[in-house]
Every structure is written in C-alpha cells, then in structure tokens.
C-alpha positions in Angstrom: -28.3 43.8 -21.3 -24.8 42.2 -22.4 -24.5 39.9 -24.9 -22.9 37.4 -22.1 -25.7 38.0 -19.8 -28.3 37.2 -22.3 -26.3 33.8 -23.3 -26.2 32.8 -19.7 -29.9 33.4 -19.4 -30.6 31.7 -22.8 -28.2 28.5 -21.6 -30.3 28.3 -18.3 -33.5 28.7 -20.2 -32.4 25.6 -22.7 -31.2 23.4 -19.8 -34.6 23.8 -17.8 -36.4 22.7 -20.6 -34.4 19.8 -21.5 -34.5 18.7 -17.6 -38.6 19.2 -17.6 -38.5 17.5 -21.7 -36.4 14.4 -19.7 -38.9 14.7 -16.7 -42.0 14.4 -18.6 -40.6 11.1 -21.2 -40.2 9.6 -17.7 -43.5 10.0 -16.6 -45.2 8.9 -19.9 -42.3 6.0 -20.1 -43.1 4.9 -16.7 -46.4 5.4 -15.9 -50.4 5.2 -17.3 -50.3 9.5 -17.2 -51.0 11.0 -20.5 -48.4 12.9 -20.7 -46.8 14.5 -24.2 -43.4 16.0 -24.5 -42.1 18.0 -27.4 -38.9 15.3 -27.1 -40.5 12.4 -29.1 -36.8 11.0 -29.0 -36.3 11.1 -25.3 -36.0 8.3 -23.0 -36.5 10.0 -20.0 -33.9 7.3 -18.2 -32.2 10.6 -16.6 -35.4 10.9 -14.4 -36.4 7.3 -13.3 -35.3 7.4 -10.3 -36.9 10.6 -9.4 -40.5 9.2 -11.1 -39.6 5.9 -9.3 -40.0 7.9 -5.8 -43.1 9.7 -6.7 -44.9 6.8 -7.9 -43.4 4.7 -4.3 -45.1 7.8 -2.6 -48.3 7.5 -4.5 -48.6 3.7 -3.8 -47.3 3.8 -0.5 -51.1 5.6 0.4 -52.9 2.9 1.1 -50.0 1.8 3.7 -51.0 4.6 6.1 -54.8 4.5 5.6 -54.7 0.8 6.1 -52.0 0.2 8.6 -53.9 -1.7 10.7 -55.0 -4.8 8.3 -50.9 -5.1 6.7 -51.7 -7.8 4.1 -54.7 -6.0 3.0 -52.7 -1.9 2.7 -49.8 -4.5 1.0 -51.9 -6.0 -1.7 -53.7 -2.4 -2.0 -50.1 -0.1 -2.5 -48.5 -3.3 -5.0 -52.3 -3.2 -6.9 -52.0 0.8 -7.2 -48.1 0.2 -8.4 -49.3 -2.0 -11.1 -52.2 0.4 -12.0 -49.9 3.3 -12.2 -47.4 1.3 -14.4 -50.0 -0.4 -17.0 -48.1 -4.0 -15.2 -46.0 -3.2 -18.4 -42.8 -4.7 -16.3 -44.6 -7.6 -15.2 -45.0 -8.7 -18.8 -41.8 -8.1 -19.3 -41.2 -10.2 -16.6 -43.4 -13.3 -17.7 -41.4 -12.9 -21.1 -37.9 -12.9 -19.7 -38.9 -15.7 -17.9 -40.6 -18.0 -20.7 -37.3 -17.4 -22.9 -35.2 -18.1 -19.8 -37.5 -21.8 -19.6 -36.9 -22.8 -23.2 -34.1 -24.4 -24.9 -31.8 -23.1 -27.7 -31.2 -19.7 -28.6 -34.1 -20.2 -31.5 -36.9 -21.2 -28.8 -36.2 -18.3 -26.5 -36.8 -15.9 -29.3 -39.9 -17.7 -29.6 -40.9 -18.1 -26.4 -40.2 -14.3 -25.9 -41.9 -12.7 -28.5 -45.3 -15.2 -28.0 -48.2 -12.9 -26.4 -49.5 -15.8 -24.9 -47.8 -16.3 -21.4 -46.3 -19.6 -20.6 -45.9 -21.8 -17.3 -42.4 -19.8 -16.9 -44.5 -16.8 -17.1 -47.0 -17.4 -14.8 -44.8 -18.8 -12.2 -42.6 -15.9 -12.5 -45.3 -13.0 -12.1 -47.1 -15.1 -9.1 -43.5 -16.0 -7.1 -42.6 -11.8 -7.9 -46.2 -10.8 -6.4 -46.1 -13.3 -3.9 -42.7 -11.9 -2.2 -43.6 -7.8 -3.1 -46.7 -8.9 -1.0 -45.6 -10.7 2.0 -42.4 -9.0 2.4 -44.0 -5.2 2.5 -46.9 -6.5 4.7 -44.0 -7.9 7.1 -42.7 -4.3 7.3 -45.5 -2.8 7.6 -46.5 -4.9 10.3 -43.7 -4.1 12.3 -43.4 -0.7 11.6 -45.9 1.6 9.3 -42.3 4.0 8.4 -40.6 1.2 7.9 -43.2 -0.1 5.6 -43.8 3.1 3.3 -39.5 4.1 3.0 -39.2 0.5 2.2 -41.6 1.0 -0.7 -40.6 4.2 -1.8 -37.0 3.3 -1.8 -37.6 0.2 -4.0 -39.4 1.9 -6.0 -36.9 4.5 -7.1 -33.8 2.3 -7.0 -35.5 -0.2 -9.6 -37.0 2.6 -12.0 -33.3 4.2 -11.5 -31.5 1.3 -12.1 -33.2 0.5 -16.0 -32.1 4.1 -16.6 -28.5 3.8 -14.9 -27.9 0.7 -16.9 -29.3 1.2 -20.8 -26.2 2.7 -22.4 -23.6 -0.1 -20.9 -25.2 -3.1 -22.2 -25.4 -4.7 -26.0 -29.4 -3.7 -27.1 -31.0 -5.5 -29.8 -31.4 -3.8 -33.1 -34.5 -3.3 -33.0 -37.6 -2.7 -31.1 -37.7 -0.8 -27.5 -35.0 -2.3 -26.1 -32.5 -0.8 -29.4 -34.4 2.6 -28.7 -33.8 3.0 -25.1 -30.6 1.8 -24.8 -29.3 3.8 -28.0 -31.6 6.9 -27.1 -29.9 7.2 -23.5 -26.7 8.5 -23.0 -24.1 8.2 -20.5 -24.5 11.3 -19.1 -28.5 10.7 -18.6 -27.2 7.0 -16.9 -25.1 8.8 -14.5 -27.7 11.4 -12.8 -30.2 8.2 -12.7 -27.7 6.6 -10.7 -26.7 9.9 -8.9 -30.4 10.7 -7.6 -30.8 7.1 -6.3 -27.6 7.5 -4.5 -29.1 10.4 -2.9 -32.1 8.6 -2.1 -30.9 6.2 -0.3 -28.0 8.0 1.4 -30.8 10.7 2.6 -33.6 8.1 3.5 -34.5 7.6 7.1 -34.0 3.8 7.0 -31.1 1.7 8.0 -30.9 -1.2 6.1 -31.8 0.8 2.0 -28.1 1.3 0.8 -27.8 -2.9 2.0 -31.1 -3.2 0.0 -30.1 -1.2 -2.5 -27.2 -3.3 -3.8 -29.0 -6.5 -3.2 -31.4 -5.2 -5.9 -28.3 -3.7 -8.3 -26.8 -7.4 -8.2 -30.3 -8.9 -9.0 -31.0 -6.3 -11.6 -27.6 -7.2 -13.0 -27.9 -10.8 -12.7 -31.2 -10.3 -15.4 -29.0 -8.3 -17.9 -25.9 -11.0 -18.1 -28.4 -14.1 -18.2 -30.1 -11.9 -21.2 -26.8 -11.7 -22.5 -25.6 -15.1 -22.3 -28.7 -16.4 -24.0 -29.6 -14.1 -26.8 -26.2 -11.8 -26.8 -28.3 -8.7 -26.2 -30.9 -7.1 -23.9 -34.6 -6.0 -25.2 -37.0 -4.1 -23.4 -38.5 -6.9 -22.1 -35.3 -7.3 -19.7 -35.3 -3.9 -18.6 -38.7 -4.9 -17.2 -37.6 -8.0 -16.0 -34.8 -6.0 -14.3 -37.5 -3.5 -12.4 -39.8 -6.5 -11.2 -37.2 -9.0 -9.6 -34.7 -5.5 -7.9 -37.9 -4.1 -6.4 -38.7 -7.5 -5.0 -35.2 -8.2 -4.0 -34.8 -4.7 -2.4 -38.2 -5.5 -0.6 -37.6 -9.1 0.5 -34.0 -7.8 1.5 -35.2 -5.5 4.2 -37.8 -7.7 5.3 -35.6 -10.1 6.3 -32.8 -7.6 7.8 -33.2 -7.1 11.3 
C-alpha cells in the first residue's frame, strides 16, 4: 500500500472521528443522554442542528399517538422536549428574563446569577409554554403533518441557531457562556447553519424557511439586548435564544395560512 494511500485513509479515519467526537458533545450538551466523548473540549455546536431534529422527532411521538385530543399530544411532545433537555434552556430563559426586568447593569448581574426565579422569570417560562402549547396544538389540529414538521423543524432551527451563532458574539470571560463561544469555531458555526438550511429547504412544509427567519430575528433580537445590557452574552442567553426562536418558529406557522 502507498504511502499516499495510507494518508488518505488515515485523513478519513481522523475526520470520522472528529465528526462522531462533535456528534456525541452535542448529544451530551443538548440533551439528558449519558453520553461521554473522548473530546472533553468540544462544544458539539457543529451538530445542533442535526440533534435539534432528532430530539423534534422523538418529541413529535406523542403527536401521532394522540392526534385526536391536540392539546393533550401538544402538552405531551413540549413535556417530553423538556424531559429530553433537563428544561436547562428554560432556566436560562427565566434568567435572561429577570436580568432583562431589573435596573442597572449591577442588578441584572444580580438578578441573573440568583437561583431563585423572579416574577420576570416566571412570567417568561409560563408566556414561552403557553405559545409552544397552543400554537403546536393549533397545527396539529388542522393537520397531524403539519403538526409533527412544525415541531421537528423548530426544534433543529433553535438548537442550530445557539451553535451558528457562538463564535460571532462578545462571551463573557468566564463560565459556559466564555467556553462555548471560545470553544466553537467558525468553521463548526457554519455546518450548524448549513444543516439547518438543508432542513428547511428539504422539509415538506410551506411556510419553515418563513418560520425559520422569524425565529433567527428573535434568536438575534436575545443576543443584542444581552449585549446592550451587560456588553456580553453567557450561556444563559444561548438558552434564552433556543426557548423564545422555537416559540417564535412555532407561533409563526401557526398563524400562517
């Protein structure tokens, strides 16, 4: 065997396993799986997307099985989500949104790093669950399809979008938020993007590219207020970001006709 050959096989061999190292800190990253990967330093934000669509499929279950009561299969498929995710973006979202409620730079660093949730909180998570509820038992109700490639499709394009955006926005020194964003590159950013592109170029439902930007410009809209406030992003906001796009990407085609 030439010595080109076997470099060729031993490139091949070294990019598999740094795809399935990337694949596995996404599932342990985004989901309640104990999962170990050799990669301690990994983010895994190359792979969101494509863990964002399995765990839509997985919660999108219950909207098949249960078509016929849509509130019901809807509370049951945003219940398993939360399951599969440890809620750990929900708190991020009650955070986000307590620092957001208080005054002065000094009181939303407070505010945010206080385990206790506040009224911000609360209202947040409720309003959040409250639209991710009714708006996927409205599509289910008029269509079961509709209902389960709504799902999956918000699902992926909220997971992808934390990973897409990580290396373009000022992190704080430390904590998660400093180790994701610095432990992502650009390269990983752009195939997050690239595989929810695919997604929703390839999905059988009208209205996801439409939804899919509505949820970008929400996402987005969570990163600049972060900004504005406290001059960086934690991993609190990432959260915040994959809460209010997956609602948003919902909601949008809910309304749509």
């Amino acid at each position: 065997m030439h010595a080109t050959e076997l470099a060729v096989r031993g490139s091949a061999t070294g990019l598999v396993r740094r795809l399935w190292d990337e694949l596995l800190a996404a599932i342990a990253l985004l989901t309640a799986l104990p999962v170990t990967t050799a990669a301690k330093g990994r983010t895994g934000a190359a792979a969101f997307g494509l863990v964002g669509c399995a765990l839509g499929s997985v919660a999108a279950v219950p909207l098949v099985v249960a078509s016929e009561r849509p509130f019901v299969a809807a509370a049951l498929a945003i219940a398993l989500l939360a399951v599969a995710d440890r809620a750990l973006h929900l708190d991020g979202l009650a955070d986000v949104a307590d620092g957001f409620a208080a005054i002065g730079r000094d009181a939303a660093e407070r505010a945010r790093s206080d385990p206790r949730v506040g009224a911000a909180g609360a209202a947040a998570i409720a309003l959040v669950l409250l639209v991710d509820l009714t708006s996927l038992a409205a599509l289910v109700e008029s269509d079961v399809a509709t209902g389960v490639w709504s799902l999956v499709v918000a699902t992926a394009v909220s997971r992808g979008l934390a990973g897409a955006s990580a290396p373009w926005v000022p992190t704080r020194t430390s904590g998660f938020g400093s180790w994701f964003g610095r432990g992502t590159s650009r390269a990983a950013a752009a195939v997050a993007a690239g595989s929810v592109l695919v997604l929703v170029f390839l999905v059988p439902l009208p209205g996801a590219k439409a939804a899919a930007v509505a949820a970008l410009i929400a996402g987005a809209a969570v990163l600049a207020l972060a900004v504005r406030q406290l001059g960086s992003v934690g991993g609190d906001d990432f959260g915040a970001l994959i809460e209010l796009s997956f609602a948003t990407a919902l909601a949008f085609q809910a309304v749509t006709p």
